[in-house]
PyMOL commands that place a pseudoatom at each C-alpha (Angstrom):
pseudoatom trace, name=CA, resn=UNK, resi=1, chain=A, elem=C, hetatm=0, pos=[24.943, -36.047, -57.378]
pseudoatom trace, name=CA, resn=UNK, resi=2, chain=A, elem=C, hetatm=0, pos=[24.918, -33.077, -59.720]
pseudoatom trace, name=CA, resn=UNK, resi=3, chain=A, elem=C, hetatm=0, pos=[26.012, -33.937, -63.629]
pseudoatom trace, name=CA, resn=UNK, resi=4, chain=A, elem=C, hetatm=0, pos=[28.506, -31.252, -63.446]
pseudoatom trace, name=CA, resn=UNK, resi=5, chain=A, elem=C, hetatm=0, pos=[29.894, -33.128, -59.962]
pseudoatom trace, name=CA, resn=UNK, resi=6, chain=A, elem=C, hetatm=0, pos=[29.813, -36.345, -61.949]
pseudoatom trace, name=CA, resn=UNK, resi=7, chain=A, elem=C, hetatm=0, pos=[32.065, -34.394, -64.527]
pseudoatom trace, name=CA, resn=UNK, resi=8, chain=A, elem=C, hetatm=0, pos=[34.479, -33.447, -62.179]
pseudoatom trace, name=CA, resn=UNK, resi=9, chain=A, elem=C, hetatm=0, pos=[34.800, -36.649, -60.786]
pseudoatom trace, name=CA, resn=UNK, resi=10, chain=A, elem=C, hetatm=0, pos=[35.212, -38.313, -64.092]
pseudoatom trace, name=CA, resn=UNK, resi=11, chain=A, elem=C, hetatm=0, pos=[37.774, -35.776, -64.893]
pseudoatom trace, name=CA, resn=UNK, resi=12, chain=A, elem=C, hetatm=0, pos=[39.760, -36.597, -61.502]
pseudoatom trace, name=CA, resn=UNK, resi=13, chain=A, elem=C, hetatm=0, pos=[39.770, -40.135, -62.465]
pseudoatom trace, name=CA, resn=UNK, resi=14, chain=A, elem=C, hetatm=0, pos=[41.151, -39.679, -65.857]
pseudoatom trace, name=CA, resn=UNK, resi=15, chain=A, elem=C, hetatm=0, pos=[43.430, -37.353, -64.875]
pseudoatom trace, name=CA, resn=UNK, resi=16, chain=A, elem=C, hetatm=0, pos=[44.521, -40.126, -62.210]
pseudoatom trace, name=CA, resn=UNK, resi=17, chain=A, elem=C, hetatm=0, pos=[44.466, -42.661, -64.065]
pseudoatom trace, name=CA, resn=UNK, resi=18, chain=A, elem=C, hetatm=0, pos=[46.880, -40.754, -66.633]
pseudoatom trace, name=CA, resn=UNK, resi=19, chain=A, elem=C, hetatm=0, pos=[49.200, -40.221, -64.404]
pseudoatom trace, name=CA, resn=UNK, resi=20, chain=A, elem=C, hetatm=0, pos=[49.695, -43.353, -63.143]
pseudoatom trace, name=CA, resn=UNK, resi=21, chain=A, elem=C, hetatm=0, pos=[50.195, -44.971, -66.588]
pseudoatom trace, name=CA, resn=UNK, resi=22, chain=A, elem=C, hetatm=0, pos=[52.418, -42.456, -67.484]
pseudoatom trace, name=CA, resn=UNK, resi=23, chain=A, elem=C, hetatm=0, pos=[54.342, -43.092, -64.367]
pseudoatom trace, name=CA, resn=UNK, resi=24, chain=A, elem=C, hetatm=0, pos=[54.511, -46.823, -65.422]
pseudoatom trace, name=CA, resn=UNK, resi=25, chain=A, elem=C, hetatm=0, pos=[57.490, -48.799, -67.014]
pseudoatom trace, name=CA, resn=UNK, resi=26, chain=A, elem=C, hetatm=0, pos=[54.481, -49.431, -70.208]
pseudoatom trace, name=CA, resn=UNK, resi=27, chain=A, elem=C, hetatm=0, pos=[53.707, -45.314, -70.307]
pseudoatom trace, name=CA, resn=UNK, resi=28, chain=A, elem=C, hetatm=0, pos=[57.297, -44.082, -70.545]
pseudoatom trace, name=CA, resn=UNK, resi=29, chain=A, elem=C, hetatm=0, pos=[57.597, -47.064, -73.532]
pseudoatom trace, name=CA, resn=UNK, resi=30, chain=A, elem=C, hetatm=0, pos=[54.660, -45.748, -75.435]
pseudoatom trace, name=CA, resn=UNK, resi=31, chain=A, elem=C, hetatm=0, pos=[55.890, -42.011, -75.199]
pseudoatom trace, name=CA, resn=UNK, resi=32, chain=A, elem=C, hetatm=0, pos=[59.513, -43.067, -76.121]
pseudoatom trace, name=CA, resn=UNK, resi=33, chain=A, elem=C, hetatm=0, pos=[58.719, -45.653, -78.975]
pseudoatom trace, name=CA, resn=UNK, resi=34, chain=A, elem=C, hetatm=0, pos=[56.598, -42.751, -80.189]
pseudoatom trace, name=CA, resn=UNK, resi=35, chain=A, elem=C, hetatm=0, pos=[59.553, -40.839, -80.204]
pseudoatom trace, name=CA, resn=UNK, resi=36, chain=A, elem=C, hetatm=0, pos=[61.775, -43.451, -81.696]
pseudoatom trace, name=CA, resn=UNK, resi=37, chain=A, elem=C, hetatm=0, pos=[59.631, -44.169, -84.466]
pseudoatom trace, name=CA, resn=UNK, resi=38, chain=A, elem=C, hetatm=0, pos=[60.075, -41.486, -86.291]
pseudoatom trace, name=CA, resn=UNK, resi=39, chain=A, elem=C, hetatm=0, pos=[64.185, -41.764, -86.516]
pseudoatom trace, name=CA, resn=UNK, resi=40, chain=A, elem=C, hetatm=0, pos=[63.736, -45.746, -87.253]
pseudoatom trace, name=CA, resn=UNK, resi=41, chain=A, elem=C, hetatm=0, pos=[64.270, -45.913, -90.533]
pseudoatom trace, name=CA, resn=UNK, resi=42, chain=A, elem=C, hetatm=0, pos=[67.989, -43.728, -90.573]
pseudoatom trace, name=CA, resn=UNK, resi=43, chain=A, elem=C, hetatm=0, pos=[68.920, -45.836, -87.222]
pseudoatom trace, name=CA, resn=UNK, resi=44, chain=A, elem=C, hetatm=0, pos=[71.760, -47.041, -89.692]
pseudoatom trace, name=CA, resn=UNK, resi=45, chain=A, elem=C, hetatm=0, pos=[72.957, -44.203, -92.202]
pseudoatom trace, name=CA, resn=UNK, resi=46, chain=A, elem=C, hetatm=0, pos=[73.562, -45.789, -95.407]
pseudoatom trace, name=CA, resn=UNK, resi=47, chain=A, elem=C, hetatm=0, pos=[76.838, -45.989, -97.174]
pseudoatom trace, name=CA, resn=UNK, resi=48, chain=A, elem=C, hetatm=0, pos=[75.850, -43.354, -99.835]
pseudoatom trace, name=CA, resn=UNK, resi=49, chain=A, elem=C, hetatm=0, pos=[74.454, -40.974, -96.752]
pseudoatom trace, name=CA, resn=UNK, resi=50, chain=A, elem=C, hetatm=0, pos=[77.837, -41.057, -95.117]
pseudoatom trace, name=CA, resn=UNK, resi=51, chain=A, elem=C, hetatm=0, pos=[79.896, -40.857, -98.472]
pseudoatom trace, name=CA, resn=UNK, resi=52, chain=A, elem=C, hetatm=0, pos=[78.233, -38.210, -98.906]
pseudoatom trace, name=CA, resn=UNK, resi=53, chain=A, elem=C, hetatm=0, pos=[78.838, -36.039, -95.255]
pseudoatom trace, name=CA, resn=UNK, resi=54, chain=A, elem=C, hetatm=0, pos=[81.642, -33.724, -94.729]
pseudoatom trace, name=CA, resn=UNK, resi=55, chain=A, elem=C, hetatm=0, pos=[81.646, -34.109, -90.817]
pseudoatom trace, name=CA, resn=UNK, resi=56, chain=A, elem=C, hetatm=0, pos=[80.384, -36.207, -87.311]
pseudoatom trace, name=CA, resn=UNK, resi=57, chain=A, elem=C, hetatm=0, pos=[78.498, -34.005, -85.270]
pseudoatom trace, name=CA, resn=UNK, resi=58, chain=A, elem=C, hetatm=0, pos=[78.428, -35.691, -81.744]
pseudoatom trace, name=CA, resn=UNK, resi=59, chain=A, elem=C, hetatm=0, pos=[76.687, -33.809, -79.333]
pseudoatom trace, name=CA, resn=UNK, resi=60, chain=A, elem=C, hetatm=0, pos=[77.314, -34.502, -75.673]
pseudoatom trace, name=CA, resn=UNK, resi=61, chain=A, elem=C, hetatm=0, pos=[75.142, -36.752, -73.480]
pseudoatom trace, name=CA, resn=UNK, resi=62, chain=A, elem=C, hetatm=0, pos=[76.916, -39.979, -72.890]
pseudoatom trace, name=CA, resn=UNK, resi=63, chain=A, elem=C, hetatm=0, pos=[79.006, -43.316, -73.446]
pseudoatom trace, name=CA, resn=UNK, resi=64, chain=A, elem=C, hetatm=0, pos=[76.913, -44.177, -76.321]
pseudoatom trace, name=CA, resn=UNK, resi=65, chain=A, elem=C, hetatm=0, pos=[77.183, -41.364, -78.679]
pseudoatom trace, name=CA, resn=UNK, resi=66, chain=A, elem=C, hetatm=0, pos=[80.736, -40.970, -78.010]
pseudoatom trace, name=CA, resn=UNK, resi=67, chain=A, elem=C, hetatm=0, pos=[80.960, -45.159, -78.819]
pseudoatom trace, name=CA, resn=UNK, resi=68, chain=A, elem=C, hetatm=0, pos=[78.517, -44.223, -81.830]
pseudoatom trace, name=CA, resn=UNK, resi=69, chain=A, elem=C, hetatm=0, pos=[81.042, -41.140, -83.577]
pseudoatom trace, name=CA, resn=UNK, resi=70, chain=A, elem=C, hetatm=0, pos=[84.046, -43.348, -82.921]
pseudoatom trace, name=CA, resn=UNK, resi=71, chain=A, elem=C, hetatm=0, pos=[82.495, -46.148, -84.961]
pseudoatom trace, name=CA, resn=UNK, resi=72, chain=A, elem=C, hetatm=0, pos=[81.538, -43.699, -87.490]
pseudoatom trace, name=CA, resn=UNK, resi=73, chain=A, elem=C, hetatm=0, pos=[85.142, -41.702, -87.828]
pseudoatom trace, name=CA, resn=UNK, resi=74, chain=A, elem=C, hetatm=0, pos=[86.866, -44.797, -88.037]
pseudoatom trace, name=CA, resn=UNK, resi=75, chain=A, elem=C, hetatm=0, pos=[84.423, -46.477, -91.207]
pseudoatom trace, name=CA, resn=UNK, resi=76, chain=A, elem=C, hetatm=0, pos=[84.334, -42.637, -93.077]
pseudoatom trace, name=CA, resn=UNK, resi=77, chain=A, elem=C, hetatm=0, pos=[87.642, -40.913, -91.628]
pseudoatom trace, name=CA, resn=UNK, resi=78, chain=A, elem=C, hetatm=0, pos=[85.698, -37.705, -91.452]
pseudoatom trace, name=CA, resn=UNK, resi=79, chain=A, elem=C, hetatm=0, pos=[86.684, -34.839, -88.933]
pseudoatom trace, name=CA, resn=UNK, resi=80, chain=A, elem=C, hetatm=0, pos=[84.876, -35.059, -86.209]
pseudoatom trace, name=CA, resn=UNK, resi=81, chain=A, elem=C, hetatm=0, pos=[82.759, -31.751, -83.658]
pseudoatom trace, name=CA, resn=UNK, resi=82, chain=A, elem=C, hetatm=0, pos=[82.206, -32.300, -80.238]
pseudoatom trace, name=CA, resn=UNK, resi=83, chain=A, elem=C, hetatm=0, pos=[79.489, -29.993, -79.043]
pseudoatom trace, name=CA, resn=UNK, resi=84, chain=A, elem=C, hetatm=0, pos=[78.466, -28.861, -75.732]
pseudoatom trace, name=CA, resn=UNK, resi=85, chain=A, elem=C, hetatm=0, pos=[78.991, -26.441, -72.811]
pseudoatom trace, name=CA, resn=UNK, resi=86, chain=A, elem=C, hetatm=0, pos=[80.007, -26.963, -68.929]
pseudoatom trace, name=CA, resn=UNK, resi=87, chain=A, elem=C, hetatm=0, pos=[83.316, -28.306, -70.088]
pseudoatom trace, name=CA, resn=UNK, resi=88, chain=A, elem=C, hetatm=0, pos=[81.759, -31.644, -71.876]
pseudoatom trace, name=CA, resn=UNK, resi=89, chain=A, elem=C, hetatm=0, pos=[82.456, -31.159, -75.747]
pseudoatom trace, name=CA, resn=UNK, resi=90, chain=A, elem=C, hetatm=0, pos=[86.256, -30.897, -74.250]
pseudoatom trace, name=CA, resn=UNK, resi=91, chain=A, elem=C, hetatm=0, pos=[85.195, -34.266, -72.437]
pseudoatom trace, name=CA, resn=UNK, resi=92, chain=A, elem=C, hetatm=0, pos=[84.304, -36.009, -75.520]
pseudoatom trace, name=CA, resn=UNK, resi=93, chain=A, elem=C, hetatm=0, pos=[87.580, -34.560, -77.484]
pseudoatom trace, name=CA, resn=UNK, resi=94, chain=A, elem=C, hetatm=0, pos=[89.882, -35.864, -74.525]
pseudoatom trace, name=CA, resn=UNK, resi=95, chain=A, elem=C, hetatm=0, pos=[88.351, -39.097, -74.573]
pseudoatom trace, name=CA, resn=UNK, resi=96, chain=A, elem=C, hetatm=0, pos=[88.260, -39.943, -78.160]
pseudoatom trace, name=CA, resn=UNK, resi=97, chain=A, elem=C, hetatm=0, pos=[91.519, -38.736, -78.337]
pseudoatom trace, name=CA, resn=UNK, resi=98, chain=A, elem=C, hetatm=0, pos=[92.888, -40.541, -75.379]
pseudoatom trace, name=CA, resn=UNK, resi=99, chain=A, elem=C, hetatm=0, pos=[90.706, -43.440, -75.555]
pseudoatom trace, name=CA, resn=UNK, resi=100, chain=A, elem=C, hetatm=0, pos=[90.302, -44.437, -79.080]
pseudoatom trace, name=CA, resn=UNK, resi=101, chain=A, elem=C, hetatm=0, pos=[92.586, -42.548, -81.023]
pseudoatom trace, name=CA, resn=UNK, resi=102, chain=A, elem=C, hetatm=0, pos=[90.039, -40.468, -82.784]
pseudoatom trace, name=CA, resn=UNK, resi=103, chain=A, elem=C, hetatm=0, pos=[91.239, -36.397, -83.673]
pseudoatom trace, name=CA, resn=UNK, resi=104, chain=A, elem=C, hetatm=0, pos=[88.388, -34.229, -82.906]
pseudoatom trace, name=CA, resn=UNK, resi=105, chain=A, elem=C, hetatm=0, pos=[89.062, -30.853, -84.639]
pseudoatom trace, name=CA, resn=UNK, resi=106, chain=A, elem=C, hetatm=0, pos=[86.260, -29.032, -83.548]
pseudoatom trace, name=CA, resn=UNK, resi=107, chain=A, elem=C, hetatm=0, pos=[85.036, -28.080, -79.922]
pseudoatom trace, name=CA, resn=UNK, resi=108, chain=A, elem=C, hetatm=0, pos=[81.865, -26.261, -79.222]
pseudoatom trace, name=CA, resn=UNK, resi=109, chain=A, elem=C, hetatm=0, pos=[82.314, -25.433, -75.912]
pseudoatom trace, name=CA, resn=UNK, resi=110, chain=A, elem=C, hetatm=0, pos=[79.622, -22.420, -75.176]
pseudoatom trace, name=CA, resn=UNK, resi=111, chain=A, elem=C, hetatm=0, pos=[75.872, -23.869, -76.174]
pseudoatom trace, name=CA, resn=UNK, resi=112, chain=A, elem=C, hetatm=0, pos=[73.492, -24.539, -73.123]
pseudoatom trace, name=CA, resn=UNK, resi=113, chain=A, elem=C, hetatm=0, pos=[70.743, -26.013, -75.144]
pseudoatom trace, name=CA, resn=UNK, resi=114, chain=A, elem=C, hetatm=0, pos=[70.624, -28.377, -77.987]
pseudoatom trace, name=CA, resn=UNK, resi=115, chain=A, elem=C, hetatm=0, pos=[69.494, -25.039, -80.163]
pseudoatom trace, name=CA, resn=UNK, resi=116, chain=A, elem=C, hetatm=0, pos=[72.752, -23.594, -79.116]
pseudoatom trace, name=CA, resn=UNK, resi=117, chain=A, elem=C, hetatm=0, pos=[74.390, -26.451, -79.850]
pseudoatom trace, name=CA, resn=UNK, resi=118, chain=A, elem=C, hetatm=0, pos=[72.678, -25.881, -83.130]
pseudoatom trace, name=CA, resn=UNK, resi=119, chain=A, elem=C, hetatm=0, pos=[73.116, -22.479, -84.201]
pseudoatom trace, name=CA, resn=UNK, resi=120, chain=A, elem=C, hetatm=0, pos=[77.204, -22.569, -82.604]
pseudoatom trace, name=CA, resn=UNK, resi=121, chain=A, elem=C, hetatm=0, pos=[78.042, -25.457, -84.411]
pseudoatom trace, name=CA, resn=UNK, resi=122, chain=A, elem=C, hetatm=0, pos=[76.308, -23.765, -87.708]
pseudoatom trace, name=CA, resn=UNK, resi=123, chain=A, elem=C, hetatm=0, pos=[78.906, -21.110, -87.135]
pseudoatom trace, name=CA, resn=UNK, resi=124, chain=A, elem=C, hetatm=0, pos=[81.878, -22.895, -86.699]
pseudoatom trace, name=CA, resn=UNK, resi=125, chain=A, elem=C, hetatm=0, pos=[80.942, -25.506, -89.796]
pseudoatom trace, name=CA, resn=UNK, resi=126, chain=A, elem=C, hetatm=0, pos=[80.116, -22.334, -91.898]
pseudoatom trace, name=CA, resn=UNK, resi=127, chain=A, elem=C, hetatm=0, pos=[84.219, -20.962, -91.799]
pseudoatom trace, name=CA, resn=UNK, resi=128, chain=A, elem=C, hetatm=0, pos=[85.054, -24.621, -92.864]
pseudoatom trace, name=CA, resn=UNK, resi=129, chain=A, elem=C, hetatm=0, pos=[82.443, -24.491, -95.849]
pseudoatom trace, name=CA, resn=UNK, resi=130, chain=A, elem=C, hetatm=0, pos=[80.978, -27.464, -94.739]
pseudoatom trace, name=CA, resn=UNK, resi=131, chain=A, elem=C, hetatm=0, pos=[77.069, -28.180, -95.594]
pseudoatom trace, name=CA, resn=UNK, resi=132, chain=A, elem=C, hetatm=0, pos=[76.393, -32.027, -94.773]
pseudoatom trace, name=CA, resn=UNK, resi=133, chain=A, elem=C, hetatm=0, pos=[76.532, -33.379, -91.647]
pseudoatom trace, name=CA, resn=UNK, resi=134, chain=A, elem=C, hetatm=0, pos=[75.946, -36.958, -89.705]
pseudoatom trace, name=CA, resn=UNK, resi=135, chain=A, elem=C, hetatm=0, pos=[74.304, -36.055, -86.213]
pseudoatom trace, name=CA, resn=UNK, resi=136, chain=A, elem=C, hetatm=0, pos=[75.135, -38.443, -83.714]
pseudoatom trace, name=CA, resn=UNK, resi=137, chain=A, elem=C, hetatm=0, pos=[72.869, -38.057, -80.736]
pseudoatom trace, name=CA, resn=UNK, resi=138, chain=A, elem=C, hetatm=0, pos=[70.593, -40.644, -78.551]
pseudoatom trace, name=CA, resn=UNK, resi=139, chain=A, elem=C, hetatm=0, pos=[67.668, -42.104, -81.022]
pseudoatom trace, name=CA, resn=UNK, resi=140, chain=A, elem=C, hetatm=0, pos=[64.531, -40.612, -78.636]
pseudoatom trace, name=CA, resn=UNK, resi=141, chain=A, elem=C, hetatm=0, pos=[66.686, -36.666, -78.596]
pseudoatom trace, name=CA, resn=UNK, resi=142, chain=A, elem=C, hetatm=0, pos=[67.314, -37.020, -82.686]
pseudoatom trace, name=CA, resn=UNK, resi=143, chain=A, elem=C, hetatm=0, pos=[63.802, -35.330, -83.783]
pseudoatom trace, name=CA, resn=UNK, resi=144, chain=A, elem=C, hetatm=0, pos=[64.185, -32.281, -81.435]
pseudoatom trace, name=CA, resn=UNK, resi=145, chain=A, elem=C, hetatm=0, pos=[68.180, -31.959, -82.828]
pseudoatom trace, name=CA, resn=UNK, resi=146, chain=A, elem=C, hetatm=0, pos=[67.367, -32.847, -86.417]
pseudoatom trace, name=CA, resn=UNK, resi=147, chain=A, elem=C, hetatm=0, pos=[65.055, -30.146, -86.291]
pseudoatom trace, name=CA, resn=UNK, resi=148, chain=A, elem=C, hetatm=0, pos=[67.087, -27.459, -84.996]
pseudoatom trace, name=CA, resn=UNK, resi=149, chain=A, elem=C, hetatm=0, pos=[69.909, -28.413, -86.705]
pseudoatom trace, name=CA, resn=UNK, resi=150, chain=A, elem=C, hetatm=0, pos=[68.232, -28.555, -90.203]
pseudoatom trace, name=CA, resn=UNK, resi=151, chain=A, elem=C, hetatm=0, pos=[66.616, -25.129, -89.677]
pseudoatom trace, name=CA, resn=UNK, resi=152, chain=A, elem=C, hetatm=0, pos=[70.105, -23.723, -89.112]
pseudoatom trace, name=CA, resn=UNK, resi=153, chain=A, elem=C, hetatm=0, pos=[70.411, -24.853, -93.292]
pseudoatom trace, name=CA, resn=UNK, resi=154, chain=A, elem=C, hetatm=0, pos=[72.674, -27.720, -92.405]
pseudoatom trace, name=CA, resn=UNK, resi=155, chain=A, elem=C, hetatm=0, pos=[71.865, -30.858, -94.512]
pseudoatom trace, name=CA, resn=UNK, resi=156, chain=A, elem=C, hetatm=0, pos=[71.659, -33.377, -91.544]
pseudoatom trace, name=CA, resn=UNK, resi=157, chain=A, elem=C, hetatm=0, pos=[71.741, -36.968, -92.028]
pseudoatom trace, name=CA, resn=UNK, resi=158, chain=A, elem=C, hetatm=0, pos=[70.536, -38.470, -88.990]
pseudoatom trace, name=CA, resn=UNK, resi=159, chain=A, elem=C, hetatm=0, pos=[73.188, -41.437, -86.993]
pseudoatom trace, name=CA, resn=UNK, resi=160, chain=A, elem=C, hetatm=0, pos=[70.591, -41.652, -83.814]
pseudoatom trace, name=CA, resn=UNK, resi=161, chain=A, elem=C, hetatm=0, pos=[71.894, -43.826, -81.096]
pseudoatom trace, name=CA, resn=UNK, resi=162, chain=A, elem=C, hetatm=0, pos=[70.700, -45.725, -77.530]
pseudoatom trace, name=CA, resn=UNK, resi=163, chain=A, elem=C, hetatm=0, pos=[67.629, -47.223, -78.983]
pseudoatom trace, name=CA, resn=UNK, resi=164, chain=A, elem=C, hetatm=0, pos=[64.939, -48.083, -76.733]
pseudoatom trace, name=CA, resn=UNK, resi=165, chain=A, elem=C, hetatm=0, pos=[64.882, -52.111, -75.812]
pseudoatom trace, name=CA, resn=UNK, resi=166, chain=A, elem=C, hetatm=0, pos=[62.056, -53.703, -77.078]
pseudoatom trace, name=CA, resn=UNK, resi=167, chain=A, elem=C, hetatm=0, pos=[60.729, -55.406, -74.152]
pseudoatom trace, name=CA, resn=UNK, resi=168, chain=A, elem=C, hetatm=0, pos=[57.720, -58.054, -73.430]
pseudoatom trace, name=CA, resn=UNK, resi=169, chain=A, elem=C, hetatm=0, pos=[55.850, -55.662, -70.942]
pseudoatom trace, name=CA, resn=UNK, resi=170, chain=A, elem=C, hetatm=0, pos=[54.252, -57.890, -68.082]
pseudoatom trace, name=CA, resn=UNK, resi=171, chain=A, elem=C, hetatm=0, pos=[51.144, -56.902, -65.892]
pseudoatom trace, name=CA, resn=UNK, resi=172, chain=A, elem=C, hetatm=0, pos=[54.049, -55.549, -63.073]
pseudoatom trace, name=CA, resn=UNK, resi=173, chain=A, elem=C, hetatm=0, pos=[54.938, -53.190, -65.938]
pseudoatom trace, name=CA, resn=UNK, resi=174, chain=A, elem=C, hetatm=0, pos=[51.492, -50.936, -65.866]
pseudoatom trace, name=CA, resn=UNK, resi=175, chain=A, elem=C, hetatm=0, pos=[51.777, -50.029, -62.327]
pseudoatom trace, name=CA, resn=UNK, resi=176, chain=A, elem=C, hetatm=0, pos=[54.026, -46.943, -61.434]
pseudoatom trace, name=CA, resn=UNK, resi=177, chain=A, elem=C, hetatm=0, pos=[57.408, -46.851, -60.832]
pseudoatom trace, name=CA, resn=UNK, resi=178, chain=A, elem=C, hetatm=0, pos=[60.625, -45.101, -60.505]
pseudoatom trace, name=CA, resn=UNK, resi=179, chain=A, elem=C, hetatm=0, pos=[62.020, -46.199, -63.740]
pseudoatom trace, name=CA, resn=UNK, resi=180, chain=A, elem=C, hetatm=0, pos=[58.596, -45.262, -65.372]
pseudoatom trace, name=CA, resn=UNK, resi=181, chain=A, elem=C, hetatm=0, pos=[58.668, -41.447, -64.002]
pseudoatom trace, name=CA, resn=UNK, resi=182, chain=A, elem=C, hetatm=0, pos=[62.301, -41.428, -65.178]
pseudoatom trace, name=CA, resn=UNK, resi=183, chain=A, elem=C, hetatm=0, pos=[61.527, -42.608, -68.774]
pseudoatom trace, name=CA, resn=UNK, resi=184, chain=A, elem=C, hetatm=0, pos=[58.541, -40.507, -69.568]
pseudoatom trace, name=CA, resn=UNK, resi=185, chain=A, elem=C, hetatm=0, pos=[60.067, -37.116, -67.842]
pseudoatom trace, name=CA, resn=UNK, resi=186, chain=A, elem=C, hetatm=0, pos=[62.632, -37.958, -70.434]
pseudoatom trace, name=CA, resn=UNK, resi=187, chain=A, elem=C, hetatm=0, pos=[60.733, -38.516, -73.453]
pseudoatom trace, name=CA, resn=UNK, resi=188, chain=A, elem=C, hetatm=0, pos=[58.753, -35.620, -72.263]
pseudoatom trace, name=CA, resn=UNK, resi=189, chain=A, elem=C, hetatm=0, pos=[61.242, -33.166, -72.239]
pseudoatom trace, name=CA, resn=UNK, resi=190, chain=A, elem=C, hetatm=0, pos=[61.732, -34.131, -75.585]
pseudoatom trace, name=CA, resn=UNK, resi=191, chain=A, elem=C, hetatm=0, pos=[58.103, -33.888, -76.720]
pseudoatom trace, name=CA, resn=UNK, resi=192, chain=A, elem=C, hetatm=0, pos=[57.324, -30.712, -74.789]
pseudoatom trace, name=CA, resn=UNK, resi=193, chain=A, elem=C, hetatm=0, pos=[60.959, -29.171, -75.817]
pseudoatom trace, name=CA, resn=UNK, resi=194, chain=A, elem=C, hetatm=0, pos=[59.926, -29.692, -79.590]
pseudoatom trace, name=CA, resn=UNK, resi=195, chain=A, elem=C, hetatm=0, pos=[56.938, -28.194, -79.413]
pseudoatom trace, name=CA, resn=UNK, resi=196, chain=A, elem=C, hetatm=0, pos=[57.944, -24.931, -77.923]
pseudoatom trace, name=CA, resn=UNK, resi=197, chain=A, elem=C, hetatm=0, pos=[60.714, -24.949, -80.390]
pseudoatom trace, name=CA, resn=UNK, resi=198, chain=A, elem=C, hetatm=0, pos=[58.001, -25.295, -83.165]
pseudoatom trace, name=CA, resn=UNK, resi=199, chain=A, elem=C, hetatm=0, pos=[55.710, -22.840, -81.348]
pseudoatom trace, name=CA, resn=UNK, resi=200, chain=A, elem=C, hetatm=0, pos=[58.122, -19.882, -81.121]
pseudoatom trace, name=CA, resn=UNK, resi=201, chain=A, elem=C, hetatm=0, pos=[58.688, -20.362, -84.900]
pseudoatom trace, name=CA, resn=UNK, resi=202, chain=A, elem=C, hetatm=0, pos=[55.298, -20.468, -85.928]
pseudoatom trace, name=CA, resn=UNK, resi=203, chain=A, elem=C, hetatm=0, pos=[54.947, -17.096, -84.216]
pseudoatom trace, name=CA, resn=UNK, resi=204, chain=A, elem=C, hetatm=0, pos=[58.510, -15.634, -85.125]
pseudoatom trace, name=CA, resn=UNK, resi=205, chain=A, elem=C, hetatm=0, pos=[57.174, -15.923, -88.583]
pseudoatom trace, name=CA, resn=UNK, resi=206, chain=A, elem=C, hetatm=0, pos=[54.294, -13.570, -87.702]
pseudoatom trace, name=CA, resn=UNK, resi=207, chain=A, elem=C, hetatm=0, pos=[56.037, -11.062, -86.433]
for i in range(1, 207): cmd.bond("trace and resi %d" % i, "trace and resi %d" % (i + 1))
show_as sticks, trace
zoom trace
């Protein structure tokens, strides 16, 4: 066989052998915890850090950042923005309200993206005079929002919730699965998603 035929084939199996790790309960782990990492250290704002913030930010996506703005509102009293398009920040607002007896006073009902959600919220905060915010969002979506939120020239102070589990992976755990496509298409999204975001500014600043 050819060295350039034995390249291929090595290629093929690397490539293989990628994507079946990354298909795996222990590949979406690594790419999440990788994710994760870098919000660890603000997974509890301190008391100064919220003292400090004028509003919750909760941006849709599920049971556990509603559970996570509810706990904040009622230890800070701040006013609280639900943010997010298709009807949800609406869903958050009627369920805090309803649910926990938490006022939301701000809806952002029209962003499609998390940079939407960004730059819409900016606007509404902005007409309030209001600089410092907590961002409540899910701990692996937090660098991706933080980002986009900070470069809006909000001061964000990170409340990142829906950890990953740390888990004792087993031998079971290396081989491909459903739950392992799920989790790394997630953190993914979130890796990929950052890096365009990064990309376009990089050559926004060029031009």
């Amino acid at each position: 066989m050819k060295r350039s035929n034995y390249f291929k084939l090595l290629c093929a199996l690397m490539l293989s052998a990628s994507f079946a790790f990354f298909s795996s309960k222990a590949g979406g782990y690594l790419l999440t915890a990788g994710l994760e990492r870098t919000v660890t250290l603000h997974a509890v704002p301190t008391a100064a850090a919220t003292t400090a913030a004028q509003v919750i930010v909760v941006l849709t996506g599920g049971h556990w950042r509603n559970m996570e703005a509810v706990r904040l509102q009622r230890e800070t009293g701040l006013p609280v923005l639900a943010s997010g398009g298709y009807g949800e920040a609406l869903a958050i607002k009627t369920q805090l309200e309803r649910d926990f007896g938490v006022p939301v006073r701000w809806t952002e009902s029209d962003s499609h993206s998390t940079e939407e959600n960004a730059q819409f919220s900016a606007k509404i905060l902005a007409l309030a005079h209001i600089q410092k915010i907590l961002l409540v969002t899910h701990a692996m979506h937090m660098p991706r929002a933080y980002k986009m939120f900070s470069d809006t020239g909000l001061e964000v102070i990170p409340a990142p919730t829906d950890f990953s589990k740390t888990v004792s992976l087993r031998w079971k755990d290396f081989w491909p699965s459903a739950e392992g496509r799920k989790t790394s298409q997630s953190a993914l999204h979130e890796i990929i998603g950052l890096a365009w975001y990064q990309l376009r500014q990089l050559f926004t600043g060029f031009w």
